[in-house]
N, C-alpha and C positions, 0 to 999 in steps of 0.2 A: 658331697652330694650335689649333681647337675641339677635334677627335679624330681618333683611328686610324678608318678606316672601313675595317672587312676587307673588304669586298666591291673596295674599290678596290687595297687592300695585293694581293690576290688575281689582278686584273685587270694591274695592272703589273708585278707579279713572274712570274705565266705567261709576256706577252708579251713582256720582258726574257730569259727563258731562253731565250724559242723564238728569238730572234733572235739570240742565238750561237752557232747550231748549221747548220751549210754541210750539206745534201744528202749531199757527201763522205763528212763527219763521220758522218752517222746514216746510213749505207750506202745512199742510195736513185739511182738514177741522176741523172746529172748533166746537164741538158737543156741544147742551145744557147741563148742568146740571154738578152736582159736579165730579170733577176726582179723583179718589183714589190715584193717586200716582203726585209728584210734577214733572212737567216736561212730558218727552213725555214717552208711556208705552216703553216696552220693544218687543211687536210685532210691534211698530210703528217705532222704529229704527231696526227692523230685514226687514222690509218693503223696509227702506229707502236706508237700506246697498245692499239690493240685497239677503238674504241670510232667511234659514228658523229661525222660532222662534224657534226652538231646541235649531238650532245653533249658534243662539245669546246668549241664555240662559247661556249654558254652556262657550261662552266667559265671561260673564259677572260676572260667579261664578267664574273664574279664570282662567281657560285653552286657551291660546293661541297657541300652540304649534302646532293645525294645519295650523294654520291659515296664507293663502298664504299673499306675497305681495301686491296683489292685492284686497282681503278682506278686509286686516289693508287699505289701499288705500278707498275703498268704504266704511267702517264704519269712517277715518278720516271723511270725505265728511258729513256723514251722524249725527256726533255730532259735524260737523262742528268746527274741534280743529284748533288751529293756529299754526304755523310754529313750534312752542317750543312743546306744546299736538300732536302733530303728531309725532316728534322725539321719544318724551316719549313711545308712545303706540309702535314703533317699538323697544324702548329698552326692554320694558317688554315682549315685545313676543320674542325675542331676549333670554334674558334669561329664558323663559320658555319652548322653544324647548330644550334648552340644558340645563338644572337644576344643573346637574352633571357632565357638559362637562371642556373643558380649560377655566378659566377665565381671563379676560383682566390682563395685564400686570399692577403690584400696581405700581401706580407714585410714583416719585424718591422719599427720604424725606430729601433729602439734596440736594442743590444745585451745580453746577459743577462750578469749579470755572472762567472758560470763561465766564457764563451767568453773577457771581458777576462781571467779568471784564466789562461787557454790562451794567449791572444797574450805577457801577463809572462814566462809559463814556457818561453816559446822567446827564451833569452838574445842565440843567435849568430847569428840571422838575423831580416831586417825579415818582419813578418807584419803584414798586416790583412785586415779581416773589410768585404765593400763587397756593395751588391745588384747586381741588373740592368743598374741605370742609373748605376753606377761612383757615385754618392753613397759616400762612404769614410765608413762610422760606428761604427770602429773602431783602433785601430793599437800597436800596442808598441813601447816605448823608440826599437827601430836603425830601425822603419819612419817613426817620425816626424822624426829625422835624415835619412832617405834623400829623405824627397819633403818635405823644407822649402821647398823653391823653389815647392812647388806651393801649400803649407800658407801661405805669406806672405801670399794670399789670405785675407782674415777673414771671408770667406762659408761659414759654413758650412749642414750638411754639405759638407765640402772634395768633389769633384768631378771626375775626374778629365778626361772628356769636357770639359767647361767649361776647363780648366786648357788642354788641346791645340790644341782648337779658339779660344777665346778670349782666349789668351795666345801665339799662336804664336812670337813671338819668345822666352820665355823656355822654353817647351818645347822648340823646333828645341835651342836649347841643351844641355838635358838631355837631351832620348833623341836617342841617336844616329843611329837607326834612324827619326826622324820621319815620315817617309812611310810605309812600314808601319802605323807606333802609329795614321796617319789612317784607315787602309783598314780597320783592324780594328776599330778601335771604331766607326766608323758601322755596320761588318757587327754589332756584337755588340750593340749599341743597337737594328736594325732585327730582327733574333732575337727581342730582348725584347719588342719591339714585336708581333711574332707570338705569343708568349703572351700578355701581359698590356694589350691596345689599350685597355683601358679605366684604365689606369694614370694618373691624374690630373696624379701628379709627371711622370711619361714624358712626358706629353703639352706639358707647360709644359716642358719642358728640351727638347727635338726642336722645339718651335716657339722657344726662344730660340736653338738654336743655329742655327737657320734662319734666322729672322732678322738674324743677328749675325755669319754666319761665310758667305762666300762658297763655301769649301773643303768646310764641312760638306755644303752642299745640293748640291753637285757628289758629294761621295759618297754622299749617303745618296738620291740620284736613281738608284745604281747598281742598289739592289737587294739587294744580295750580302748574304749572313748568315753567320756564323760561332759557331763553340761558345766555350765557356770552356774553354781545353784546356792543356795544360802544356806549357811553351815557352824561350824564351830572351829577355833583355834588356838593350841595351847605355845604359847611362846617363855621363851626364858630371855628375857633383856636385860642386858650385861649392868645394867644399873639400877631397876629397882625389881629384877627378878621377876616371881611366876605371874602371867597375864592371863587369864581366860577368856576368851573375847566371842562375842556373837559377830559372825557373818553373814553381812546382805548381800547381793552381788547383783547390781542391779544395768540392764543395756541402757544405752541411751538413744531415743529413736531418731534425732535430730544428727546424730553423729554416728551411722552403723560403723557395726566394728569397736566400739570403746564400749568399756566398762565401767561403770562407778561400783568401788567395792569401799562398805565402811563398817568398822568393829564399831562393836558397842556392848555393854554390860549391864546389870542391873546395877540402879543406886545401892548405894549402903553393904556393899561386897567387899571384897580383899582386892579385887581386881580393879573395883572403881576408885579405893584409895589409892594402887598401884598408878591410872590412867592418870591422875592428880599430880601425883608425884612425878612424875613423866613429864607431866607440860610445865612444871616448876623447875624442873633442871632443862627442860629444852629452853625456857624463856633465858636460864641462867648462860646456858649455852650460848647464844645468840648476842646477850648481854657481852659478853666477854670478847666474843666477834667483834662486835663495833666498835670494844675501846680498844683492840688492839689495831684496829684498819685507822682508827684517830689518831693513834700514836703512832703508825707509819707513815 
């Protein structure tokens, strides 16, 4: 993959929406007989936006760039997108008013060392600091015991896309929830893709995992987008087993583009005694490290 072309990101993610949505669904009558196209036509969503079939059309082939607030506003409505597909369609009309304008500022790709001082200072729980395109370039103490299976990998920036999609047997492993962790990160990849298409790294990681991952290009063909939003995670770690972990996922406004994400659990659980046990063989870990760099 040479680039993101919004104009196409644009044209297939319209007609993706419009094709999950039955007549039924967006209230219009429901006529006998076979439909030619899956989903509702393309004069039945220019209907529903408020707007002519022209000028639907020509959203739909690609051109958003005239299209007011208020349009994107009544066409969300009208293919009925959610919170994350409504974001999206304003990124892409976003960059295709300005094609050739000022582009967003690249996030950092190195960390400042106050935020490393923030990931130390959170003792009981794994934190790291990753951009858009899950590059992890960041982690503290329990975060880098938690995702060693992923970390074994000596490519770095470690990666976490690359880790799922390109290691799938040793990922199926560790998240329990594998199928999920697929759906969502091509959604959260194809997001990023929607602000930042001109992303050089994005562009070479989305064509390798194209390349390389049968799984990938079946989801990231879907379309779908999703936020970075706080959630839940079941992992299996190869040494003290099942984890349950609460997900924060939080921006940081001093650094756009980076993410602080950190687990946490309730006290007095199976998983808090698991995080425990974790940081006592990570410290044993590291332990072991340094007498053996003293005895070389």
């Amino acid at each position: 993959m040479t680039k993101i072309d919004p104009r196409t990101e644009i044209k297939e993610f319209l007609s993706s929406r419009r094709a999950r949505i039955t007549p039924e669904r967006a209230g219009l009558p429901a006529y006998s007989g076979n439909r030619r196209v899956k989903g509702l036509r393309r004069e039945e969503v220019a209907l529903l936006a408020g707007v002519s079939v022209d000028y639907y059309v020509r959203m739909e082939r690609g051109s958003l760039a005239g299209a007011s607030d208020g349009v994107l506003d009544a066409l969300a409505s009208a293919l009925q997108l959610d919170e994350a597909e409504r974001d999206h369609l304003f990124h892409l009309a976003r960059q295709s008013r300005a094609p050739s304008g000022p582009r967003r500022r690249r996030p950092a790709v190195t960390v400042r060392p106050a935020l490393q001082q923030v990931l130390d200072a959170i003792a009981d729980a794994p934190a790291w600091i990753c951009n858009g395109r899950y590059d992890v370039l960041a982690m503290n103490h329990l975060a880098r015991a938690l995702y060693s299976p992923m970390l074994a990998d000596t490519r770095r920036p470690a990666n976490t896309a690359r880790f799922v999609y390109l290691d799938p047997e040793a990922a199926k492993t560790f998240f329990v929830d594998y199928d999920r962790i697929v759906c969502d990160l091509a959604a959260k990849l194809r997001m990023e893709a929607g602000r930042t298409p001109h992303d050089k790294e994005l562009i070479t990681l989305v064509g390798e995992l194209s390349t390389r991952s049968e799984l990938f290009r079946q989801r990231w063909a879907s379309q779908d987008v999703r936020l970075h939003r706080s959630g839940h995670k079941r992992i299996h770690h190869p040494v003290v087993g099942r984890l349950d972990l609460d997900v924060e996922s939080m921006e940081l406004p001093a650094d756009p583009g980076l993410l602080l994400i950190v687990y946490t659990t309730p006290a007095g659980t199976a998983t808090a005694d698991g995080l425990a046990l974790l940081a006592s063989w990570a410290a044993s870990q590291e332990q072991l490290a340094t007498e053996i760099q003293a005895l070389s």
